[in-house]
N, C-alpha and C positions, 0 to 999 in steps of 0.2 A: 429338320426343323431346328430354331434356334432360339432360346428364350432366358429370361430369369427365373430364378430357384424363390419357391416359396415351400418353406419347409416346416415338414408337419410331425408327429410322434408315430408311436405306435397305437393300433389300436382305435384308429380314428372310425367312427361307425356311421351307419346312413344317418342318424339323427343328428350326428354334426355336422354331415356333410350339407346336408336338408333335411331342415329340422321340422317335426308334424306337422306345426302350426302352419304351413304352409302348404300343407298337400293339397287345398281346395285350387290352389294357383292352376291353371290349366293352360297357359300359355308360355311356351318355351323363354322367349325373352326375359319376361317377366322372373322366370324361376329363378334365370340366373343372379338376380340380383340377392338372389338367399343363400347361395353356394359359399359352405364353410361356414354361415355365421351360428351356427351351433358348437364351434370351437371356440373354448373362453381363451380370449384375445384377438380373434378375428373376425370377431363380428362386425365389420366393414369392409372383408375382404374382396367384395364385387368394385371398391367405388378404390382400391391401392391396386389390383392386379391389372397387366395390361395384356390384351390380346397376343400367342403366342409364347406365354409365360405356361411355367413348368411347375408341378407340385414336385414333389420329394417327400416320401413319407417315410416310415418303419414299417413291420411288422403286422400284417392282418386289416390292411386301407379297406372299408368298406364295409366292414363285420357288421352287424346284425341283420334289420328287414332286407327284404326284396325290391326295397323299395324303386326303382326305375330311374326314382326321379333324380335322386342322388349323381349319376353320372351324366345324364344330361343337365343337371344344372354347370355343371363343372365344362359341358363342354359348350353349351351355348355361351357363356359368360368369356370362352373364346381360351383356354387354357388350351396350350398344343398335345399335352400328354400326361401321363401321372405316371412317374417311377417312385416305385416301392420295394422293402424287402418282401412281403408276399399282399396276396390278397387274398380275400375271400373273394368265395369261389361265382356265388352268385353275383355279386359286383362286377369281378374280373367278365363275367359272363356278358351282365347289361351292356357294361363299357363297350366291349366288340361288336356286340349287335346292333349299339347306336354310333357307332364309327368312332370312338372315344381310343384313339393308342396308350395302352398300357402296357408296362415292361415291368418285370421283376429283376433285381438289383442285390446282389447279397452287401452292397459297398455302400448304402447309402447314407449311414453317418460319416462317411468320409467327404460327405457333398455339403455345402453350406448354403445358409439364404443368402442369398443376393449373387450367387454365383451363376455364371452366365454359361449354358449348354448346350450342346449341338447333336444334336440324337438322331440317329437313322434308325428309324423304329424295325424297319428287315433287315437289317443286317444284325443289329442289336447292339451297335458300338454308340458309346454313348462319351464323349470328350468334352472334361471341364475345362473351358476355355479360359476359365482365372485361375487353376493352377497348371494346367499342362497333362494332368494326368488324364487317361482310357481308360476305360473300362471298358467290358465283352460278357451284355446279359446273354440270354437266353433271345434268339430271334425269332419269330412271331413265325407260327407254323403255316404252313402254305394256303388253308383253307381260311385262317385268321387273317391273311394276308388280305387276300380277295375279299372279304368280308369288309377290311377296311378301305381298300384302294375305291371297293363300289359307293363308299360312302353308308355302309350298316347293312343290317342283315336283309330288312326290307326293297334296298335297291339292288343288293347281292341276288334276289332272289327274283324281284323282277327282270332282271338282266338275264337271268338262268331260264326265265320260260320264254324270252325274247328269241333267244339262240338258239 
């Protein structure tokens, strides 16, 4: 996958990512037009990001509730993947199970916004195309693999009683 950097802090939590006010939304499309705007300054980020585009975060992406909605707003609104230096754990979790590719990154203040990336999410090599430099996260374990290739955990799992 190949996209632009839209870059975020540390510490970024599901109320920013989707924020309460909107949990009555129950339509995928729709949610995504709420994706991030609980982060002060990007509260328009559905109507500047383009399909295929990359988060970059710090430090703990996804901290507090369970809330679900948070990684699928993020992925319906058409973002190709979210690299972070970590994540919480239940986030990290949803994101897999609704097909959402997440990578862990210990470099990623070395990444900029607007910088343009090419990320093979199984291998885990991730090349910024606007300075030349690689990076080598952590590559997505075999059963996370499958989980995404099937497109989330629910069609992983209807596929598993098909066979």
């Amino acid at each position: 996958m190949r996209g632009k950097v839209w870059k975020f802090g540390d510490d970024i939590d599901t109320d920013q990512i989707y924020p309460g006010a909107y949990l009555t939304v129950t339509d995928e499309d729709e949610m995504a037009k709420y994706a991030m705007t609980g982060v002060e300054g990007r509260e328009n980020f559905a109507d500047v990001v383009s399909k295929g585009d990359i988060i970059v975060a710090g430090k703990n992406f996804g901290c507090g509730s369970s809330r679900e909605h948070a990684p699928m707003a993020i992925k319906k609104l058409g973002i190709a993947c979210v690299i972070a230096k970590s994540f919480a754990r239940i986030f990290y979790r949803n994101a897999i199970n609704i097909g959402l590719p997440v990578i862990e990154l210990k470099e990623t203040d070395e990444i900029n916004e607007g910088d343009e990336l090419e990320v093979d999410v199984h291998e885990g090599v991730i090349k910024n195309l606007t300075t030349g430099k690689v990076y080598k996260a952590m590559p997505m374990g075999e059963l996370e693999r499958k989980i995404m290739e099937a497109g989330g955990l629910i069609e992983y799992l209807r596929g598993e009683n098909e066979g």
